[in-house]
HTML snippet that shows the backbone in 3Dmol.js (N, CA, C, O; Angstrom):
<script src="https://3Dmol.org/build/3Dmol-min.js"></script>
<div id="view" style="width:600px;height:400px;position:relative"></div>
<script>
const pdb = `
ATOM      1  N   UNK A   1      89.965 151.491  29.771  1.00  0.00           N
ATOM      2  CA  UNK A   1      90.279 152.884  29.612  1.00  0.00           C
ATOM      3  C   UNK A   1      89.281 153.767  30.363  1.00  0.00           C
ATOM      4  O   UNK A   1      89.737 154.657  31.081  1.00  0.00           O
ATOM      5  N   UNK A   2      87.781 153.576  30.247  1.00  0.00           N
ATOM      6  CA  UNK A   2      86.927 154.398  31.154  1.00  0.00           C
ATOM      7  C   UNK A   2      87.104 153.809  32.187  1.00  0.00           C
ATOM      8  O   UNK A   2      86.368 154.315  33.034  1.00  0.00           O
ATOM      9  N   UNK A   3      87.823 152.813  32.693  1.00  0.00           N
ATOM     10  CA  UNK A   3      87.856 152.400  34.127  1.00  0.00           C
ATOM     11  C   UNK A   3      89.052 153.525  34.485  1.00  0.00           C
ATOM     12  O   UNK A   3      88.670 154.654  34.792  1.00  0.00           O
ATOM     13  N   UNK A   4      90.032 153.330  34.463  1.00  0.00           N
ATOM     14  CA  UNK A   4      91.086 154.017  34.589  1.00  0.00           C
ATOM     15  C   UNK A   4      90.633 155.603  34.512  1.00  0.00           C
ATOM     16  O   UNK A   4      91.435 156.320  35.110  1.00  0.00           O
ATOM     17  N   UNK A   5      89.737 156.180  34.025  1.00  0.00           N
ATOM     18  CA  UNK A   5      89.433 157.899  34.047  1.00  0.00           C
ATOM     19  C   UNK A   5      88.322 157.798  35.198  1.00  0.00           C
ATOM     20  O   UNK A   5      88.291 158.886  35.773  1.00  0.00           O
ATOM     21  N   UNK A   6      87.441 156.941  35.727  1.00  0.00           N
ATOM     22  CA  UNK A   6      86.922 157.015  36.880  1.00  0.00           C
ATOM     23  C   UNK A   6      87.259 156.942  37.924  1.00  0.00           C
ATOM     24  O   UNK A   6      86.909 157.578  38.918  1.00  0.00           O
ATOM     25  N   UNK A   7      88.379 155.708  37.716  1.00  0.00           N
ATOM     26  CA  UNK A   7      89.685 155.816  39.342  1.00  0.00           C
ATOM     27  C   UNK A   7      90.195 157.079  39.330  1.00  0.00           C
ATOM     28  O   UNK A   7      90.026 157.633  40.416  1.00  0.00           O
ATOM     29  N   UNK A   8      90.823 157.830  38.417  1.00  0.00           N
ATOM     30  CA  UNK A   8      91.773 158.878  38.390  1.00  0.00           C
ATOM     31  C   UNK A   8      90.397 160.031  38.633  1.00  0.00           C
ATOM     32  O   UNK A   8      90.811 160.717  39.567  1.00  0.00           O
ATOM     33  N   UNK A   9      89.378 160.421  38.360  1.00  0.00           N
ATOM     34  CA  UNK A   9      88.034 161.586  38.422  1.00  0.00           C
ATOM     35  C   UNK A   9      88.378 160.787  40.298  1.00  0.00           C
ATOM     36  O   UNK A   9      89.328 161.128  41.002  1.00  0.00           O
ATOM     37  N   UNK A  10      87.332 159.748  40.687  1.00  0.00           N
ATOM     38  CA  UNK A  10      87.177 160.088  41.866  1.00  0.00           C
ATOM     39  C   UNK A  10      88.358 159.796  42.899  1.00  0.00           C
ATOM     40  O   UNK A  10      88.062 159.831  44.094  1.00  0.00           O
ATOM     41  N   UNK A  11      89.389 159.573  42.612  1.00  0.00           N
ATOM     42  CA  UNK A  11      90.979 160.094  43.231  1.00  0.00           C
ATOM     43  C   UNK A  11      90.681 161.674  43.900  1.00  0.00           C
ATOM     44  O   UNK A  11      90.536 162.071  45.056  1.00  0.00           O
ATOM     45  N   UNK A  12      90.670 162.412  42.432  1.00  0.00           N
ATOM     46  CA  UNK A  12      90.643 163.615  42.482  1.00  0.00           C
ATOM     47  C   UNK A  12      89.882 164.155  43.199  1.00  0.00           C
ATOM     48  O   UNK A  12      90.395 165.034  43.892  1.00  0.00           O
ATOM     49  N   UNK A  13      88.923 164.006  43.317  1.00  0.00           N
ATOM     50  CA  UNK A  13      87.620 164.547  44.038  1.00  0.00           C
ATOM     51  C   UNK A  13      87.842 164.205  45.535  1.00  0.00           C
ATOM     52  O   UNK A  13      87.531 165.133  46.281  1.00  0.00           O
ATOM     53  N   UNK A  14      88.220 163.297  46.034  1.00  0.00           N
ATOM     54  CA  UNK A  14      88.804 162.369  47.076  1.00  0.00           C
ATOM     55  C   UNK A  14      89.411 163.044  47.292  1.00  0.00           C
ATOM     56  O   UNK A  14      88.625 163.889  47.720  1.00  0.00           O
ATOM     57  N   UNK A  15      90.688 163.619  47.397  1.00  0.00           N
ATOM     58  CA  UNK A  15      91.679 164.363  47.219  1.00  0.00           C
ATOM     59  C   UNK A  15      91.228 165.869  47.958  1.00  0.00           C
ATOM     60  O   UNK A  15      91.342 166.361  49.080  1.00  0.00           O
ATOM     61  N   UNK A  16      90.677 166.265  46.697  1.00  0.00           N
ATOM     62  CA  UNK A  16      89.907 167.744  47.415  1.00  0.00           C
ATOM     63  C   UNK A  16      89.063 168.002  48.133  1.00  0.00           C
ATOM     64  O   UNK A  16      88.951 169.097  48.684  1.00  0.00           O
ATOM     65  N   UNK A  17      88.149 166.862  48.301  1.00  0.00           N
ATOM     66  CA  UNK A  17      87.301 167.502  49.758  1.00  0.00           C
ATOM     67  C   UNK A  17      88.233 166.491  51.291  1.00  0.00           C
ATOM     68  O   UNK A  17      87.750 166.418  52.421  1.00  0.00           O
ATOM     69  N   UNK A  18      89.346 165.958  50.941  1.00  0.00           N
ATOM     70  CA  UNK A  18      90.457 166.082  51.743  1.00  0.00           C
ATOM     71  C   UNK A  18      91.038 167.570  52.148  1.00  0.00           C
ATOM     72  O   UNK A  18      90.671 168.289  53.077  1.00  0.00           O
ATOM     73  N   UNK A  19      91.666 167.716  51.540  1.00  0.00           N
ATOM     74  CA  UNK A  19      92.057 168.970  51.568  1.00  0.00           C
ATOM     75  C   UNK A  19      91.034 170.237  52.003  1.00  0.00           C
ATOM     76  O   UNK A  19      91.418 171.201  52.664  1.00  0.00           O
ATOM     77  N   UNK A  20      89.858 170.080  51.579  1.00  0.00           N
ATOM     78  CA  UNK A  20      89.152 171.171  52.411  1.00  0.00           C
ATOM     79  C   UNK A  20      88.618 171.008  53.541  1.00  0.00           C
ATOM     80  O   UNK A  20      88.341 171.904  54.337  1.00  0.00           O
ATOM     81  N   UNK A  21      88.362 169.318  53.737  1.00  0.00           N
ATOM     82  CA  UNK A  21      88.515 169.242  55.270  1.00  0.00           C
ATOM     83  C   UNK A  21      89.841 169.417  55.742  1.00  0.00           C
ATOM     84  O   UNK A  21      89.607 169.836  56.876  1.00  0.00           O
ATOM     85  N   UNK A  22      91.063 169.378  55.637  1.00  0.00           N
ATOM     86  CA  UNK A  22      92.227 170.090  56.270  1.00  0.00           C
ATOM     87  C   UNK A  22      91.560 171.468  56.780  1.00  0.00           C
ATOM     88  O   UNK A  22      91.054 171.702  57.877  1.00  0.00           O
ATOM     89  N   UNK A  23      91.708 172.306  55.663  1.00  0.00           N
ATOM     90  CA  UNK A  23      91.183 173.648  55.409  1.00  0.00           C
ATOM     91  C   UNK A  23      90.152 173.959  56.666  1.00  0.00           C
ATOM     92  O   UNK A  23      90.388 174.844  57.489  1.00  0.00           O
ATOM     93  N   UNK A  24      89.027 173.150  56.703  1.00  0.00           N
ATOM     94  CA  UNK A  24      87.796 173.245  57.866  1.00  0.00           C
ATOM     95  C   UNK A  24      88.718 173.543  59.176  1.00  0.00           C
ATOM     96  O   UNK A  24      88.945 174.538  59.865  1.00  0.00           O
ATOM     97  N   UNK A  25      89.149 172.131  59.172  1.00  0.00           N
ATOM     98  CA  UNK A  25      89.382 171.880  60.347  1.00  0.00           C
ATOM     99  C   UNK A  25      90.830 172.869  61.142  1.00  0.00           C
ATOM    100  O   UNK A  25      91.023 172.759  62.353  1.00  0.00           O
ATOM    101  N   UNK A  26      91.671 173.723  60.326  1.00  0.00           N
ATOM    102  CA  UNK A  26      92.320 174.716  60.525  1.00  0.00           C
ATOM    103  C   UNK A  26      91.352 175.812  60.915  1.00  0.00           C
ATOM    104  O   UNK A  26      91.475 176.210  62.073  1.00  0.00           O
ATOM    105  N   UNK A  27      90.626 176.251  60.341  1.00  0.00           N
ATOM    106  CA  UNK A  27      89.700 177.391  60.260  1.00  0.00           C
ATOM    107  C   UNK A  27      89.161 177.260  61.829  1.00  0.00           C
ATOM    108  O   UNK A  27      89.146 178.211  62.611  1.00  0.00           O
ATOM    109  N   UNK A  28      88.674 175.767  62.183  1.00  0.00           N
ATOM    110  CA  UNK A  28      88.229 175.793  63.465  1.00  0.00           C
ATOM    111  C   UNK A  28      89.117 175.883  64.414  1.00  0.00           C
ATOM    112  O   UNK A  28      88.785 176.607  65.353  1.00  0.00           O
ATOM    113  N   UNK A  29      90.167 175.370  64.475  1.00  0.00           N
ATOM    114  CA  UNK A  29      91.452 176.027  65.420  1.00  0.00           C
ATOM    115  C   UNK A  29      91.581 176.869  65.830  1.00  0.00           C
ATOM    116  O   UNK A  29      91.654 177.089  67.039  1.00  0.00           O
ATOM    117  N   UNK A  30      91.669 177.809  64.747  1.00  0.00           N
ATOM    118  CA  UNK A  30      92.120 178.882  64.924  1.00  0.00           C
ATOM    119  C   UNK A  30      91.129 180.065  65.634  1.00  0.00           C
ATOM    120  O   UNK A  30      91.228 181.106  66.285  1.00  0.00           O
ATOM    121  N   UNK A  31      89.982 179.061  64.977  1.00  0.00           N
ATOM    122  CA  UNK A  31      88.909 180.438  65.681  1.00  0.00           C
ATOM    123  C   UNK A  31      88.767 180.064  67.493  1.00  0.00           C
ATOM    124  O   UNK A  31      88.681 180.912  68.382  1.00  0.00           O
ATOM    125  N   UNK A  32      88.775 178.780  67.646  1.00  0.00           N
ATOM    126  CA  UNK A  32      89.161 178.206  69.147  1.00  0.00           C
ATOM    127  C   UNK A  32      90.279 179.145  69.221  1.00  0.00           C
ATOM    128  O   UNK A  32      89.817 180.283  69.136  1.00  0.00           O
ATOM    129  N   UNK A  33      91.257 179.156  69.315  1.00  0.00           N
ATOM    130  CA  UNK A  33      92.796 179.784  69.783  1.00  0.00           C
ATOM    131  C   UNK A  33      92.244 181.351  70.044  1.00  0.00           C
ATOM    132  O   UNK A  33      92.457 181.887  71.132  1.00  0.00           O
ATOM    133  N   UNK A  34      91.337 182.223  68.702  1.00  0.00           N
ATOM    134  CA  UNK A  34      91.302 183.394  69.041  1.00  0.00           C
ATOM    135  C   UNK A  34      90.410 183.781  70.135  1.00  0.00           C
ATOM    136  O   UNK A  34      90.590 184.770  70.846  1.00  0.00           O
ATOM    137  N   UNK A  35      89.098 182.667  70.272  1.00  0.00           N
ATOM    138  CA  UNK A  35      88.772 183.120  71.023  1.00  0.00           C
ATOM    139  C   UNK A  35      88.823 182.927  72.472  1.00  0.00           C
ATOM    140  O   UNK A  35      88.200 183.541  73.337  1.00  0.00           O
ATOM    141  N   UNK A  36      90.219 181.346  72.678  1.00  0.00           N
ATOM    142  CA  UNK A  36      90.883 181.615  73.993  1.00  0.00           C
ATOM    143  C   UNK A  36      91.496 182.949  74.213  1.00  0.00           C
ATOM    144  O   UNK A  36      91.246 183.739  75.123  1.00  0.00           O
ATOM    145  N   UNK A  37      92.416 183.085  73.145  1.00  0.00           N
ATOM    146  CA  UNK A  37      92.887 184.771  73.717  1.00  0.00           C
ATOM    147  C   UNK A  37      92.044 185.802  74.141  1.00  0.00           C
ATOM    148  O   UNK A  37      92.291 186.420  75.177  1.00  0.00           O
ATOM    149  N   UNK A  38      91.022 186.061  73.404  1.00  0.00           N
ATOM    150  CA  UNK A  38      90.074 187.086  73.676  1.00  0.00           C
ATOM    151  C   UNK A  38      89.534 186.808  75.191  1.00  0.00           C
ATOM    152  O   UNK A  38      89.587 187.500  76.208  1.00  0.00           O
ATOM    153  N   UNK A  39      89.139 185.866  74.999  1.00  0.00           N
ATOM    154  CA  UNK A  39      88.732 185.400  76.926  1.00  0.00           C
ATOM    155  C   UNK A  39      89.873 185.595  77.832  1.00  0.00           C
ATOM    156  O   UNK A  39      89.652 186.041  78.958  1.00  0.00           O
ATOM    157  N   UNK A  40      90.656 185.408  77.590  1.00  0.00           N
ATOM    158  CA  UNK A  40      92.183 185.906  78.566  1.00  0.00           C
ATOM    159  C   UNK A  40      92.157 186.711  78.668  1.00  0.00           C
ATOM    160  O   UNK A  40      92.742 186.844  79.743  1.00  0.00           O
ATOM    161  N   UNK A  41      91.655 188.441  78.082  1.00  0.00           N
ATOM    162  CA  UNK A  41      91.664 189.468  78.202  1.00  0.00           C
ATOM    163  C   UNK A  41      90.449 189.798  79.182  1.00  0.00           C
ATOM    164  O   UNK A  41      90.635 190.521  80.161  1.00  0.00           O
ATOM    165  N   UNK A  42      89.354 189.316  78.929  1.00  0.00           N
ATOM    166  CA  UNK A  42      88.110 189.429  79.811  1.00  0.00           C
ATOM    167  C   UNK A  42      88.034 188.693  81.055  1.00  0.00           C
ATOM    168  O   UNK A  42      87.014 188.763  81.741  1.00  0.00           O
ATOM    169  N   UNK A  43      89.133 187.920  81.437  1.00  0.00           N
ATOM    170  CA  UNK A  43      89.276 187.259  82.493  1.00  0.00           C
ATOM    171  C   UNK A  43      90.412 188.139  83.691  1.00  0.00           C
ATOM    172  O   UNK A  43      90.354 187.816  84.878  1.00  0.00           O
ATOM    173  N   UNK A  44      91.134 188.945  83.350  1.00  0.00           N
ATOM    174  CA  UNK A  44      91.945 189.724  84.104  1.00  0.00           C
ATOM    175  C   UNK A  44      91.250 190.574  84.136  1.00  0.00           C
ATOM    176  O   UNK A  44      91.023 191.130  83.061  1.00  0.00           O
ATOM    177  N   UNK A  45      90.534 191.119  85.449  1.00  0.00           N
ATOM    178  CA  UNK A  45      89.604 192.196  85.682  1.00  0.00           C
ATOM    179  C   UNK A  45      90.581 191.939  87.002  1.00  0.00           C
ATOM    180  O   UNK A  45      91.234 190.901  87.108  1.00  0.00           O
ATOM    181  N   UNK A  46      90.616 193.199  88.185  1.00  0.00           N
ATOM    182  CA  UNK A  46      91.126 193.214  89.020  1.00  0.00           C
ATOM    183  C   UNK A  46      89.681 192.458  89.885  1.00  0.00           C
ATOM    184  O   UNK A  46      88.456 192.487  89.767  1.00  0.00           O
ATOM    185  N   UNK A  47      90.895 191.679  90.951  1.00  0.00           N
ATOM    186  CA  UNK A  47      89.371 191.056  91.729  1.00  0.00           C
ATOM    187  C   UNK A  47      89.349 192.173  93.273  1.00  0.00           C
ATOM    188  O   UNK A  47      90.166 192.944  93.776  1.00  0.00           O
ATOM    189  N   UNK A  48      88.229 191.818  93.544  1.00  0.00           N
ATOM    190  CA  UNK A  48      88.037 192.334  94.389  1.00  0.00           C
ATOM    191  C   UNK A  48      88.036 192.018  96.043  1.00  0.00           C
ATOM    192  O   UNK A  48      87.218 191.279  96.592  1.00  0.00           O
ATOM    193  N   UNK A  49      88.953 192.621  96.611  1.00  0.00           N
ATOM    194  CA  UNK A  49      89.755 192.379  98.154  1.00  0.00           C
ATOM    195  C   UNK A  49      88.461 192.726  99.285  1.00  0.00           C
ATOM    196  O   UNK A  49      87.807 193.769  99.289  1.00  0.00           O
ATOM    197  N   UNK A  50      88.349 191.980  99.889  1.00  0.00           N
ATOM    198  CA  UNK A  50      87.529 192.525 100.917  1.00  0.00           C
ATOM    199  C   UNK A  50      88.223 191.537 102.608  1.00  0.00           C
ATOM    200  O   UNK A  50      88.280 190.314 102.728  1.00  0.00           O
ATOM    201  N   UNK A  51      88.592 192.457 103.529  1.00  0.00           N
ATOM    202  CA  UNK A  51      88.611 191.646 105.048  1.00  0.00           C
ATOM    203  C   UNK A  51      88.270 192.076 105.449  1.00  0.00           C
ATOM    204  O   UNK A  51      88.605 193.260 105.402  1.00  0.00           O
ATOM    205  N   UNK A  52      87.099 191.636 106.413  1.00  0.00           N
ATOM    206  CA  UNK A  52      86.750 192.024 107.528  1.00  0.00           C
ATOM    207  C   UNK A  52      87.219 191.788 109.093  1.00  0.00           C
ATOM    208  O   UNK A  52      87.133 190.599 109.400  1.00  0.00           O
ATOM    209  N   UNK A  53      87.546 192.377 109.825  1.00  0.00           N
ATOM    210  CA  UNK A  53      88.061 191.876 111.247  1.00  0.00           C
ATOM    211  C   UNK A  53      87.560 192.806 112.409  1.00  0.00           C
ATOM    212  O   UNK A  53      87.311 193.997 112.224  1.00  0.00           O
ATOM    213  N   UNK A  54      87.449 192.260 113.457  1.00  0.00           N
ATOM    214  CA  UNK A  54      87.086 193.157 114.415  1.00  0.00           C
ATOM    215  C   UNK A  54      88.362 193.095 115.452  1.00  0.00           C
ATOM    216  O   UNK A  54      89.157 192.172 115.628  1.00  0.00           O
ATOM    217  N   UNK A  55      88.271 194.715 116.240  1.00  0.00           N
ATOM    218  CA  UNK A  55      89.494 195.137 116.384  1.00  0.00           C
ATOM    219  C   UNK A  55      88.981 195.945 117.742  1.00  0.00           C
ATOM    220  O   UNK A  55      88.505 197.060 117.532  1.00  0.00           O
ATOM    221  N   UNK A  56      89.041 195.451 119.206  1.00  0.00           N
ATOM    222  CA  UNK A  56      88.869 196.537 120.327  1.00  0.00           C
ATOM    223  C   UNK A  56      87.516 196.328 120.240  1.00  0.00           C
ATOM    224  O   UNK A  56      87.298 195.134 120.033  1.00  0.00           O
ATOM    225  N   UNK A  57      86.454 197.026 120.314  1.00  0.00           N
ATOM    226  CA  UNK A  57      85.409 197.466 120.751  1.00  0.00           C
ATOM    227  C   UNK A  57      84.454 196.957 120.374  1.00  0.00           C
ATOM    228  O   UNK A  57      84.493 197.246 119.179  1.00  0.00           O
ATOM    229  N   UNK A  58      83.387 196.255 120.554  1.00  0.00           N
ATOM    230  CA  UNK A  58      82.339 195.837 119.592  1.00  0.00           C
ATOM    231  C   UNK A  58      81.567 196.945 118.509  1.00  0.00           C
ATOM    232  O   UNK A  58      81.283 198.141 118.569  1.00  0.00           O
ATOM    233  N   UNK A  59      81.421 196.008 117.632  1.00  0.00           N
ATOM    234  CA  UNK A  59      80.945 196.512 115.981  1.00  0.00           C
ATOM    235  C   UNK A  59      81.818 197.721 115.473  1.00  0.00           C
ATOM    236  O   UNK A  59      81.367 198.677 114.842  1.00  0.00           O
ATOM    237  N   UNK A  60      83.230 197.528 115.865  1.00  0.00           N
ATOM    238  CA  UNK A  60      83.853 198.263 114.938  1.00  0.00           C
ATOM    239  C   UNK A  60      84.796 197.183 114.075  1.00  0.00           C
ATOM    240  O   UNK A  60      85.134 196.110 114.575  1.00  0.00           O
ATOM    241  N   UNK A  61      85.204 197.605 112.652  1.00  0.00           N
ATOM    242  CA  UNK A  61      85.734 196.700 111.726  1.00  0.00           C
ATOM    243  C   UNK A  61      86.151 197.752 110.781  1.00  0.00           C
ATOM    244  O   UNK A  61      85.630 198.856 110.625  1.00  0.00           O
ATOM    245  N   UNK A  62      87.265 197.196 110.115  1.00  0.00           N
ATOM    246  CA  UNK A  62      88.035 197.742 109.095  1.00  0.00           C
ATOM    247  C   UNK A  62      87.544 196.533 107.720  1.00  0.00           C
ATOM    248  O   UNK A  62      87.465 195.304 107.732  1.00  0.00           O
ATOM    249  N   UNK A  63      87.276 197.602 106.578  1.00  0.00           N
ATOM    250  CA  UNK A  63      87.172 196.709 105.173  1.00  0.00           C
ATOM    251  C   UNK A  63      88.045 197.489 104.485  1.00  0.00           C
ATOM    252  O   UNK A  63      88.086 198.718 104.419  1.00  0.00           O
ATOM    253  N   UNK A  64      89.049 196.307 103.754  1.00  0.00           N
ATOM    254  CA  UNK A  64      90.078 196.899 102.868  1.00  0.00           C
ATOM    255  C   UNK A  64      89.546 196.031 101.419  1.00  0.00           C
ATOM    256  O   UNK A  64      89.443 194.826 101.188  1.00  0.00           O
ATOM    257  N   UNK A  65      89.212 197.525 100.411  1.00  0.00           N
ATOM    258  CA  UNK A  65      88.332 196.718  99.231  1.00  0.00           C
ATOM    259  C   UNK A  65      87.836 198.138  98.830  1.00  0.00           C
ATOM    260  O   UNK A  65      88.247 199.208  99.278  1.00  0.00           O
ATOM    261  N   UNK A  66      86.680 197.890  97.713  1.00  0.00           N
ATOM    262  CA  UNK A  66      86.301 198.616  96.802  1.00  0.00           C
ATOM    263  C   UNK A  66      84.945 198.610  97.549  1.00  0.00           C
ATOM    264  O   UNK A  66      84.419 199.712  97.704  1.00  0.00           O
ATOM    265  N   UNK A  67      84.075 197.125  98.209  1.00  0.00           N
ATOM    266  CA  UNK A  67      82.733 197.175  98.132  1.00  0.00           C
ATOM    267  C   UNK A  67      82.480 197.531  99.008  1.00  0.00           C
ATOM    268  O   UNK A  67      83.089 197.400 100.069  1.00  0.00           O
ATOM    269  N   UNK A  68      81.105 198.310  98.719  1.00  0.00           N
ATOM    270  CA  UNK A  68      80.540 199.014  99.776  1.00  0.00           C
ATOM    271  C   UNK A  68      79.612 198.502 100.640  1.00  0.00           C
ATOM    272  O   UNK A  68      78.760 197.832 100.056  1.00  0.00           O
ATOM    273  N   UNK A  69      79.450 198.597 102.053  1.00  0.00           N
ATOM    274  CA  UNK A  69      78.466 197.514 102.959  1.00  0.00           C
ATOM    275  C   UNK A  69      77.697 198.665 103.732  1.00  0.00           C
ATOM    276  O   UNK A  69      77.987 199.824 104.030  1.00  0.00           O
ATOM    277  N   UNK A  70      76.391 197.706 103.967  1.00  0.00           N
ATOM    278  CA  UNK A  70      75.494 199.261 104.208  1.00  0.00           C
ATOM    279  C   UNK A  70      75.894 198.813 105.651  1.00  0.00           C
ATOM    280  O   UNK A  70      74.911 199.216 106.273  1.00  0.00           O
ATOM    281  N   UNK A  71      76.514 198.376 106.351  1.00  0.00           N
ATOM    282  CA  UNK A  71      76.879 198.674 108.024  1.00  0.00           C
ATOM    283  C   UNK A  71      77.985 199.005 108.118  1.00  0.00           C
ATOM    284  O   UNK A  71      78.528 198.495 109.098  1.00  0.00           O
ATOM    285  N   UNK A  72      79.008 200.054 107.175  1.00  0.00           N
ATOM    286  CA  UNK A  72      79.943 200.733 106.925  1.00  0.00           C
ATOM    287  C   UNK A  72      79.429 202.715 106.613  1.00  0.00           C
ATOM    288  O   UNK A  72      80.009 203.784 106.802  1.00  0.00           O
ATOM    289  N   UNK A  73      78.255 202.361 106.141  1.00  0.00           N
ATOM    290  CA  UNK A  73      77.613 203.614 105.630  1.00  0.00           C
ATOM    291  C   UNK A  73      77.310 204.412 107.231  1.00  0.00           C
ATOM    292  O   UNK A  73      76.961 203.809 108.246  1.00  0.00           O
ATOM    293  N   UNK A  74      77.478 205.445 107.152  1.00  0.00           N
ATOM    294  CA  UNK A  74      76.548 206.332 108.219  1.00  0.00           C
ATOM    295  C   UNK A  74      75.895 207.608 107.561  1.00  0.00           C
ATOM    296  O   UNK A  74      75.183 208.354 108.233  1.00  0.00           O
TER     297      UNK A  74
END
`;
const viewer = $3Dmol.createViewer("view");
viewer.addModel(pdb, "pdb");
viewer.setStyle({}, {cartoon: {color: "spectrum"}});
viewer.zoomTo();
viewer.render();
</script>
């Protein structure tokens, strides 16, 4: 009879830190998943275009882009 209430106690116990490792291991998913999404958002930044080519004459060039080059500056 106390055999039988110790199988059935650590069943139980067995059981539930089953289940809260389920529980863990959801919790970690999910926080992986949110913070793939969140990085998907910080990863679409517009990139930035730059060509350079020369065209006719020496040291003249066209840059199509945002960045600025100090042999563009006058």
């Amino acid at each position: 009879m106390i055999f039988g209430f110790f199988k059935k106690l650590i069943k139980y116990y067995i059981d539930k830190i089953v289940s809260w490792l389920r529980v863990k291991k959801l919790q970690f998913e999910l926080d992986n998943e949110i913070k793939k999404y969140h990085d998907s958002f910080e990863k679409k930044q517009e990139p930035k275009i730059r060509e350079v080519g020369k065209f006719g004459e020496d040291g003249w060039s066209i840059s199509i882009g945002n960045i600025d080059d100090e042999d563009t500056k006058n």
